[in-house]
PDB file of N, H, CA, C and O in Angstrom:
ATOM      1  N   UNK A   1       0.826  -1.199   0.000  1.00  0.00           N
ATOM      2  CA  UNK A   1       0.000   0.000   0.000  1.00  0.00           C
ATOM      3  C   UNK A   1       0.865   1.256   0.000  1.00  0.00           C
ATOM      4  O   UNK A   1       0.525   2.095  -0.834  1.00  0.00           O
ATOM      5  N   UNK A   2       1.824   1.530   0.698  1.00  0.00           N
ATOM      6  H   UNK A   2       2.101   0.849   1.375  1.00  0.00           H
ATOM      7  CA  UNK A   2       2.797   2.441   1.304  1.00  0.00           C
ATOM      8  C   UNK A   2       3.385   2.834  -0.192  1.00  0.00           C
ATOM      9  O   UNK A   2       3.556   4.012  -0.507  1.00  0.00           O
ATOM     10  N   UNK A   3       3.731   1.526  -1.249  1.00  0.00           N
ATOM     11  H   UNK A   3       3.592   0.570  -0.993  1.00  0.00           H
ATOM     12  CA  UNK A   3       4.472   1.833  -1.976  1.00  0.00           C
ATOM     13  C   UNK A   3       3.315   2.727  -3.387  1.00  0.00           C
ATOM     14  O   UNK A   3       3.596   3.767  -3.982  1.00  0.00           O
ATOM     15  N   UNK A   4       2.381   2.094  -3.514  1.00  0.00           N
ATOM     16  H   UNK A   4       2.152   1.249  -3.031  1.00  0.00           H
ATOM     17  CA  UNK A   4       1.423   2.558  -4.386  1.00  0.00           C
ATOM     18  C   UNK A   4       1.098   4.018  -4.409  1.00  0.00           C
ATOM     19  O   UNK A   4       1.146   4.792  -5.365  1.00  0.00           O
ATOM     20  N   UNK A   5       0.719   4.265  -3.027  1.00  0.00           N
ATOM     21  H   UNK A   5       0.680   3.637  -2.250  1.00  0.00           H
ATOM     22  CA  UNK A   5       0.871   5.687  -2.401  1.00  0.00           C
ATOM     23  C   UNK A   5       1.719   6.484  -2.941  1.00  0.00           C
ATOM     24  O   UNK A   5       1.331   7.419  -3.642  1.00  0.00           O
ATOM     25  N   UNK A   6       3.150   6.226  -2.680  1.00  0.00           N
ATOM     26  H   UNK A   6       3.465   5.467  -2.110  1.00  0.00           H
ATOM     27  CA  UNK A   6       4.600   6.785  -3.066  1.00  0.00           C
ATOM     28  C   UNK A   6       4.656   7.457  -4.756  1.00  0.00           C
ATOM     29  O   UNK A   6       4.957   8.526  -5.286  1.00  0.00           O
ATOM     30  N   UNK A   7       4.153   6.059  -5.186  1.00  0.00           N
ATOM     31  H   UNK A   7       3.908   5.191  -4.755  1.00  0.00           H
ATOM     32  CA  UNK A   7       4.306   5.861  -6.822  1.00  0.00           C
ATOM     33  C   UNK A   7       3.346   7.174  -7.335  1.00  0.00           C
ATOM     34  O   UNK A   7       3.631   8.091  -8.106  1.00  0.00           O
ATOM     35  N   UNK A   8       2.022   6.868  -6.547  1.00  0.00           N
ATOM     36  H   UNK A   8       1.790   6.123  -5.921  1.00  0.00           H
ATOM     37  CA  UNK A   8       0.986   7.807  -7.288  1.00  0.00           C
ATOM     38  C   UNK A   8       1.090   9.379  -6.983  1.00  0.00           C
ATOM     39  O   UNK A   8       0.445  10.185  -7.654  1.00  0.00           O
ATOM     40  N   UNK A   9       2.014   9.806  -5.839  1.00  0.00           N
ATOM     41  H   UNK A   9       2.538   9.151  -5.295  1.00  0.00           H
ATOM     42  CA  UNK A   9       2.196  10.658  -5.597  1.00  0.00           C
ATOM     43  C   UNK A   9       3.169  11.272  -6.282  1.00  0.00           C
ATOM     44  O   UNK A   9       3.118  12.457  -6.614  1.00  0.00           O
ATOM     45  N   UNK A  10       4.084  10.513  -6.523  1.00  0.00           N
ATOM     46  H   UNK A  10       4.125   9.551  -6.253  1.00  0.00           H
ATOM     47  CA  UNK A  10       5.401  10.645  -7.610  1.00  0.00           C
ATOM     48  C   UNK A  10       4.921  11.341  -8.734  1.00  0.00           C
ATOM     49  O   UNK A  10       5.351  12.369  -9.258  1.00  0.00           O
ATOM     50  N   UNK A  11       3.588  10.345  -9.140  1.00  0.00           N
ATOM     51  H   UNK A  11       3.239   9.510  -8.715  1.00  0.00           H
ATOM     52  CA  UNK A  11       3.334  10.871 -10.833  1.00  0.00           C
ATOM     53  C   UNK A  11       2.671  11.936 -10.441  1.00  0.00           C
ATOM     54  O   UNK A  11       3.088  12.874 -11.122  1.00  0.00           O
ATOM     55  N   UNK A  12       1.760  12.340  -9.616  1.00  0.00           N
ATOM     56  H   UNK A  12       1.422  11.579  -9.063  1.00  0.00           H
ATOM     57  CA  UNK A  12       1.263  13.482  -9.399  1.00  0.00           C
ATOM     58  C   UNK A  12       1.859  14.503  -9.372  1.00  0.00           C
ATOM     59  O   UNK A  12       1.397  15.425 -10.045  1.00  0.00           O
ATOM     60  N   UNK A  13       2.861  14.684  -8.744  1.00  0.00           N
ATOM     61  H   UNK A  13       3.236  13.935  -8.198  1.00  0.00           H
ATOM     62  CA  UNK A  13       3.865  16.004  -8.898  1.00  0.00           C
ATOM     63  C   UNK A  13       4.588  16.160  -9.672  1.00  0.00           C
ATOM     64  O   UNK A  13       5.048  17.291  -9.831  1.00  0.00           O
ATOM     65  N   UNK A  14       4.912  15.311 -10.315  1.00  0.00           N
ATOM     66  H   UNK A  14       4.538  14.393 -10.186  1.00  0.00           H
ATOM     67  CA  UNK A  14       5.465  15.503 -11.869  1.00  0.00           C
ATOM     68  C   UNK A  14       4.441  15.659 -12.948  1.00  0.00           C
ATOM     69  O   UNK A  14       4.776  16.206 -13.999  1.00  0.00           O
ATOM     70  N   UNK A  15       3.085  15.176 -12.755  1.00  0.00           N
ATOM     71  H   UNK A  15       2.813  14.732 -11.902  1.00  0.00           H
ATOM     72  CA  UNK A  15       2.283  15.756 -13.600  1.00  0.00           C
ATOM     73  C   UNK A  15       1.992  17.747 -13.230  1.00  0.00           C
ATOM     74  O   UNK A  15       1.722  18.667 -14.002  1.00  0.00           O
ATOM     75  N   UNK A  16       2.198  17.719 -11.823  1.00  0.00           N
ATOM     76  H   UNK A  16       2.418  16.971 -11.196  1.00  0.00           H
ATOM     77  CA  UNK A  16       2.198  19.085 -11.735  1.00  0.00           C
ATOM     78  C   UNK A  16       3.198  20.105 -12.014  1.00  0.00           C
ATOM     79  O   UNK A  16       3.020  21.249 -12.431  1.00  0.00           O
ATOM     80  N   UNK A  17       4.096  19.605 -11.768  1.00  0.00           N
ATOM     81  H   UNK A  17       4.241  18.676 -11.430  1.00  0.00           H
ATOM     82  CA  UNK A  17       5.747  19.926 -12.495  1.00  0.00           C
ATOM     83  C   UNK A  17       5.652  20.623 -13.884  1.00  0.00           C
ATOM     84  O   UNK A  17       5.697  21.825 -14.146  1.00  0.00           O
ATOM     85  N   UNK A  18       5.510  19.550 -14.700  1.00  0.00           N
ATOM     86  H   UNK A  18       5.473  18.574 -14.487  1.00  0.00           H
ATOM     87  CA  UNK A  18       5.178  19.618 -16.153  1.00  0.00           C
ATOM     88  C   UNK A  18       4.099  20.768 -16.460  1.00  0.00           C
ATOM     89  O   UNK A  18       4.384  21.584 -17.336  1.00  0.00           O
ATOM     90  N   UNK A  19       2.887  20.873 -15.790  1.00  0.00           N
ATOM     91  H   UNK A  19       2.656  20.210 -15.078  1.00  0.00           H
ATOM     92  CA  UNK A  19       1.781  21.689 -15.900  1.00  0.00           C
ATOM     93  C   UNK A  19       2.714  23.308 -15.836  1.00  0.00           C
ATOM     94  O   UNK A  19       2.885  24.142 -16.725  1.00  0.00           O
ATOM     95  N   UNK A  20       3.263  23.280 -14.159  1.00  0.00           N
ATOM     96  H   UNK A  20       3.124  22.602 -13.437  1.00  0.00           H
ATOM     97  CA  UNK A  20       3.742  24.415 -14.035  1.00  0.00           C
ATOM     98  C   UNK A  20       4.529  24.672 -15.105  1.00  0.00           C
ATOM     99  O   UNK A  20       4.244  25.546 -15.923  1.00  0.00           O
ATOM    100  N   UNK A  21       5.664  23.870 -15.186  1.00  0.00           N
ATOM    101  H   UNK A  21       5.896  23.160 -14.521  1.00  0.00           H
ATOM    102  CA  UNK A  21       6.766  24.385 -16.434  1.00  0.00           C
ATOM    103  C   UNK A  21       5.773  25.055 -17.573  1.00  0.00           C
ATOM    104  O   UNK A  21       6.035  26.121 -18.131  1.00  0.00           O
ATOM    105  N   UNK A  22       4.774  24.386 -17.789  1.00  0.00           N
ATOM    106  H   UNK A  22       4.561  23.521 -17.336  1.00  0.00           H
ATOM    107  CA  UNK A  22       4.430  25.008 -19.346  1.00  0.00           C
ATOM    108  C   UNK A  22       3.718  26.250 -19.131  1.00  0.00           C
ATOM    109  O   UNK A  22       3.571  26.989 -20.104  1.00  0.00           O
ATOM    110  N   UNK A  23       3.175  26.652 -17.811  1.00  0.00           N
ATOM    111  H   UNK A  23       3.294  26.052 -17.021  1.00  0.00           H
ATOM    112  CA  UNK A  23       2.443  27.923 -17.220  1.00  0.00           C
ATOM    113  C   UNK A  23       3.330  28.801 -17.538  1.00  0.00           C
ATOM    114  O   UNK A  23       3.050  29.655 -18.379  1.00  0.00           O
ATOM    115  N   UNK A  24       5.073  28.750 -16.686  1.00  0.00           N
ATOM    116  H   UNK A  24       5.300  28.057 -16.002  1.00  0.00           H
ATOM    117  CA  UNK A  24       5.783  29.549 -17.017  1.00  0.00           C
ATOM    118  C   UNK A  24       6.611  29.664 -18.349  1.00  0.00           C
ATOM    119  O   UNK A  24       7.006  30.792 -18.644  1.00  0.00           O
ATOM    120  N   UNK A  25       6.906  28.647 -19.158  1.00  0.00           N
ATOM    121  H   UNK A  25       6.586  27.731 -18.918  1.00  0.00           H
ATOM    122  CA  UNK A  25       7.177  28.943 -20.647  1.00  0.00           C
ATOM    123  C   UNK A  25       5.982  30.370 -21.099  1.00  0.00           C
ATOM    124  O   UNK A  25       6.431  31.504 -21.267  1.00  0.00           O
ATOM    125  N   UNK A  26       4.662  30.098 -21.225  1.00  0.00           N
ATOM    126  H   UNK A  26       4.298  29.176 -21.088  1.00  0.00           H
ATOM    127  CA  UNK A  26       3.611  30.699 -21.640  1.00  0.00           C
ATOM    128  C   UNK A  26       4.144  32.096 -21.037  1.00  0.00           C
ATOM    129  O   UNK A  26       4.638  32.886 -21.842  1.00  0.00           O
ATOM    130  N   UNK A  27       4.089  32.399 -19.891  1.00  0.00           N
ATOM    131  H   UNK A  27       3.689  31.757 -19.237  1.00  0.00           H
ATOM    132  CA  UNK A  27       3.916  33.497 -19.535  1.00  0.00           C
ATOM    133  C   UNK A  27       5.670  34.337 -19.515  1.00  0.00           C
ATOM    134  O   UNK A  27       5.892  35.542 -19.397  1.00  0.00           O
ATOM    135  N   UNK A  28       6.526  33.383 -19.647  1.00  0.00           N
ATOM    136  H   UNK A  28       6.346  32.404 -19.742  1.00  0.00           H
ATOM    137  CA  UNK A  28       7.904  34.563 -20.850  1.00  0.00           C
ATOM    138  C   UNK A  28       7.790  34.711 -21.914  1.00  0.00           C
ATOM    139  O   UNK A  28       8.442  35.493 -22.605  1.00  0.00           O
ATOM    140  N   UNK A  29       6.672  33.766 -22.370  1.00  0.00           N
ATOM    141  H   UNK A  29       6.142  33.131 -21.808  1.00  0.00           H
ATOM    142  CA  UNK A  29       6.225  34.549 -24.005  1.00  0.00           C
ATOM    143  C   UNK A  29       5.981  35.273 -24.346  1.00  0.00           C
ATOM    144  O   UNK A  29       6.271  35.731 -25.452  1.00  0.00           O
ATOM    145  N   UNK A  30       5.066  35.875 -23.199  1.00  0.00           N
ATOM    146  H   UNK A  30       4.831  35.503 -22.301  1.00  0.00           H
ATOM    147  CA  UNK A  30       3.637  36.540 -23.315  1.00  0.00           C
ATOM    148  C   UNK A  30       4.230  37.798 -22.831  1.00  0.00           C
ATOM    149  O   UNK A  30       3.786  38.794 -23.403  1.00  0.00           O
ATOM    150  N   UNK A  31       5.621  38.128 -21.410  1.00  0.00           N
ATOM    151  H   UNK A  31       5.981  37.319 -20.946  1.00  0.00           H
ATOM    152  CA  UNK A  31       6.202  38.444 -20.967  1.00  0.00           C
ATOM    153  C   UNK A  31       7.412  39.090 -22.123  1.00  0.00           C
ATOM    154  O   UNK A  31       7.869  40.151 -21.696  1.00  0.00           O
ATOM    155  N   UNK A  32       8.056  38.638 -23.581  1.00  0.00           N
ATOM    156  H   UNK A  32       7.685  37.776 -23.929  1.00  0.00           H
ATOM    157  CA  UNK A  32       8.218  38.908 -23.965  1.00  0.00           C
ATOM    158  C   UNK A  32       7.684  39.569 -25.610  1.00  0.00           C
ATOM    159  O   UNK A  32       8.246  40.182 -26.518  1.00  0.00           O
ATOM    160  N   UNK A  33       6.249  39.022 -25.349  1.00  0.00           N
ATOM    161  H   UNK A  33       5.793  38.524 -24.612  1.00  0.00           H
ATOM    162  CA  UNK A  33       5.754  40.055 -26.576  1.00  0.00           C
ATOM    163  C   UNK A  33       5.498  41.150 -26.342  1.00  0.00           C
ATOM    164  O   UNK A  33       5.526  42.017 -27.215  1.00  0.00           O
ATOM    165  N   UNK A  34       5.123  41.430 -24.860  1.00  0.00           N
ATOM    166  H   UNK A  34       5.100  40.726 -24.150  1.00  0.00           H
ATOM    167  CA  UNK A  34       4.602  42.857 -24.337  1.00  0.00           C
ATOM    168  C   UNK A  34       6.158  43.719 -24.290  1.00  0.00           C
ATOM    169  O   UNK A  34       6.200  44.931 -24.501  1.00  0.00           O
ATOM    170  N   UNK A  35       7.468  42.856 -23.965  1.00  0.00           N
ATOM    171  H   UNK A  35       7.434  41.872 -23.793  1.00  0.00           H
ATOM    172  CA  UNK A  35       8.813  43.957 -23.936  1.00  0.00           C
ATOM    173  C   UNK A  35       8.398  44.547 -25.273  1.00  0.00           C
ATOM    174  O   UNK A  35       7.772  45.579 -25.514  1.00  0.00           O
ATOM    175  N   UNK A  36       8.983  43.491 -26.196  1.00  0.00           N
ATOM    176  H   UNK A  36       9.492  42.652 -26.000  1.00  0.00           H
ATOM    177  CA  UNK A  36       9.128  44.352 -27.393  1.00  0.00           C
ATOM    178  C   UNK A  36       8.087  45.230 -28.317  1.00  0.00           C
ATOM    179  O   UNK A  36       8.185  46.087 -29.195  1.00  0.00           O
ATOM    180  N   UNK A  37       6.721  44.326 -27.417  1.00  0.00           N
ATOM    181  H   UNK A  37       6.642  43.630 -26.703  1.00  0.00           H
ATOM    182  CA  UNK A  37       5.484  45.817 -27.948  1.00  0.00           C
ATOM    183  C   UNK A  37       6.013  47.198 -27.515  1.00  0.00           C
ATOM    184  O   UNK A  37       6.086  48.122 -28.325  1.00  0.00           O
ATOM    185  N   UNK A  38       6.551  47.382 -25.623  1.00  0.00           N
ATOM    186  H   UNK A  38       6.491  46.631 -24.965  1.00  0.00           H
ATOM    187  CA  UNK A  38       6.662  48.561 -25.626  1.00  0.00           C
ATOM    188  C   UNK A  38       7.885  49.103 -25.795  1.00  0.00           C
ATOM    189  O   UNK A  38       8.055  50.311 -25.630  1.00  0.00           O
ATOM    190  N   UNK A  39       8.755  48.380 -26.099  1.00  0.00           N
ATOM    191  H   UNK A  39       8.617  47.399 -26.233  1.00  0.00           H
ATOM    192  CA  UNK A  39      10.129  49.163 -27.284  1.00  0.00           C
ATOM    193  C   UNK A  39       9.209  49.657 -28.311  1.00  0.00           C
ATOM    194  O   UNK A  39       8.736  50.791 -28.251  1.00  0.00           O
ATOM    195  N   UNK A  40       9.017  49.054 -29.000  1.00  0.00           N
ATOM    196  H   UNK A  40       9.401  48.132 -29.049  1.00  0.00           H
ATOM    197  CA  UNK A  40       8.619  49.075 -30.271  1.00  0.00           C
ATOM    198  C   UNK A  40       7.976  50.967 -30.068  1.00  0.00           C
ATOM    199  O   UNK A  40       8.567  51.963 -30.488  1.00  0.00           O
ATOM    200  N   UNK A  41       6.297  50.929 -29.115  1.00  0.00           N
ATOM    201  H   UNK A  41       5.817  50.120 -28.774  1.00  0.00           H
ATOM    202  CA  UNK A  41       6.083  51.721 -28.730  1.00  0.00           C
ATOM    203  C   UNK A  41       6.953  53.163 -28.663  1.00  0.00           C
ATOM    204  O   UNK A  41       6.969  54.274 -29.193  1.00  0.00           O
ATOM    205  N   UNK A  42       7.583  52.465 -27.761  1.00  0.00           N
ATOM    206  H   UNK A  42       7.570  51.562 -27.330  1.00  0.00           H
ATOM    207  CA  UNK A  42       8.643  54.089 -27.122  1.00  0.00           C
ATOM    208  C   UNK A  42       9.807  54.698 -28.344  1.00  0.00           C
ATOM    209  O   UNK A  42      10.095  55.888 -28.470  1.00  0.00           O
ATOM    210  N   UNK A  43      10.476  53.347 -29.336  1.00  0.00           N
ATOM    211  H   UNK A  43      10.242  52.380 -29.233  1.00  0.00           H
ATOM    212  CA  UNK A  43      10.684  53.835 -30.204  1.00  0.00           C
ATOM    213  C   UNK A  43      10.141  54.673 -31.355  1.00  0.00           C
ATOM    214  O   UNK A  43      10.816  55.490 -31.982  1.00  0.00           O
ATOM    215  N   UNK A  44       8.369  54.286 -31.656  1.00  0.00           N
ATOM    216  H   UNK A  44       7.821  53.622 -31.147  1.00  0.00           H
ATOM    217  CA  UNK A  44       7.686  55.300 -32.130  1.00  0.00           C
ATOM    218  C   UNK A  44       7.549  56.598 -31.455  1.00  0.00           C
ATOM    219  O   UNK A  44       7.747  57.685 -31.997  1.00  0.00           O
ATOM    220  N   UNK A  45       7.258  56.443 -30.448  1.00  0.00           N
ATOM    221  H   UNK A  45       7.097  55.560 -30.008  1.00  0.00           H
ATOM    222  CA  UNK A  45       6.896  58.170 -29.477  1.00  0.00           C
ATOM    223  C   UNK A  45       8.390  58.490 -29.393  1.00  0.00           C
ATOM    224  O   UNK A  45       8.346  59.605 -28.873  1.00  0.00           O
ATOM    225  N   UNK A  46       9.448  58.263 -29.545  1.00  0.00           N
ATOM    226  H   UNK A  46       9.484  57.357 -29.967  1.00  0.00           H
ATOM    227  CA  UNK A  46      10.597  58.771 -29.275  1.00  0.00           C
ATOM    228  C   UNK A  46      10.806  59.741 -31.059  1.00  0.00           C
ATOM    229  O   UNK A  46      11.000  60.956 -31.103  1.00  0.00           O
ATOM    230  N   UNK A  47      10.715  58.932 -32.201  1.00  0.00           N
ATOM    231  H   UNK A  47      10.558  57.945 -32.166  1.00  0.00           H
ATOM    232  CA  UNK A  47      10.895  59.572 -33.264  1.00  0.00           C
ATOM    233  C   UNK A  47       9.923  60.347 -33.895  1.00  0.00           C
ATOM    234  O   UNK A  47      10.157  61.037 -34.887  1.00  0.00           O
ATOM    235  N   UNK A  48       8.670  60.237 -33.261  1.00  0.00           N
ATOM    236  H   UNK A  48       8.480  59.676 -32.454  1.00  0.00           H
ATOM    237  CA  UNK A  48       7.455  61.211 -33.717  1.00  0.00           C
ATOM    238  C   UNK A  48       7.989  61.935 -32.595  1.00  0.00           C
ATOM    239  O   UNK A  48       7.383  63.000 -32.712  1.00  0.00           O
ATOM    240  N   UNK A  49       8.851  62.076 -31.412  1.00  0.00           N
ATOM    241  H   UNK A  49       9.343  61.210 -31.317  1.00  0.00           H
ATOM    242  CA  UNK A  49       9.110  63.760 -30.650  1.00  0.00           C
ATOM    243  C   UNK A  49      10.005  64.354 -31.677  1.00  0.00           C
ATOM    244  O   UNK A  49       9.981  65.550 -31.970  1.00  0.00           O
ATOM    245  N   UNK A  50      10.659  63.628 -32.121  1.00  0.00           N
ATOM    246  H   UNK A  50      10.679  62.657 -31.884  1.00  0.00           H
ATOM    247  CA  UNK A  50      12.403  64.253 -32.859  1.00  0.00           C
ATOM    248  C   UNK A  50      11.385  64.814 -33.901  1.00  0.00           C
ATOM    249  O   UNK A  50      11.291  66.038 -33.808  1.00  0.00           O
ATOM    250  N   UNK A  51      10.746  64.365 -34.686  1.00  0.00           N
ATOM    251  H   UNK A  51      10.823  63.371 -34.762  1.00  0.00           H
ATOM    252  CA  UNK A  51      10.081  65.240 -36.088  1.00  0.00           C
ATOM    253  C   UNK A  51       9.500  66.133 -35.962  1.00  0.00           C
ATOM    254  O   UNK A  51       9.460  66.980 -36.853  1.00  0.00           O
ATOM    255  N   UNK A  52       8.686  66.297 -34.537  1.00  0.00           N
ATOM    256  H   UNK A  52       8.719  65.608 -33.812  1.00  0.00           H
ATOM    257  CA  UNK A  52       8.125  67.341 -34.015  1.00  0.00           C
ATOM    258  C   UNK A  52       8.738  68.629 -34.189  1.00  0.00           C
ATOM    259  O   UNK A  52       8.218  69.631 -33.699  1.00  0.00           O
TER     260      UNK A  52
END
């Protein structure tokens, strides 16, 4: 019994493991589309001041 326990608990946290890992892949994605949106951004408002 003790060992079944062990086993199923094993896979459980490695099924949660795995879950998390892919939570945080997702969210440096997501983490890096918004950087370079607001470069992108500030590089526009930076060269529409200079033409000004």
């Amino acid at each position: 019994m003790q060992i079944s326990f062990s086993s199923e608990l094993a896979h459980a946290m490695a099924v949660m493991l795995l879950e998390l890992h892919s939570e945080l892949e997702e969210f440096a994605y997501q983490h890096d589309q918004a950087a370079d949106s607001a470069e992108q951004l500030a590089a526009n408002l930076l060269g529409s001041s200079v033409q000004a």
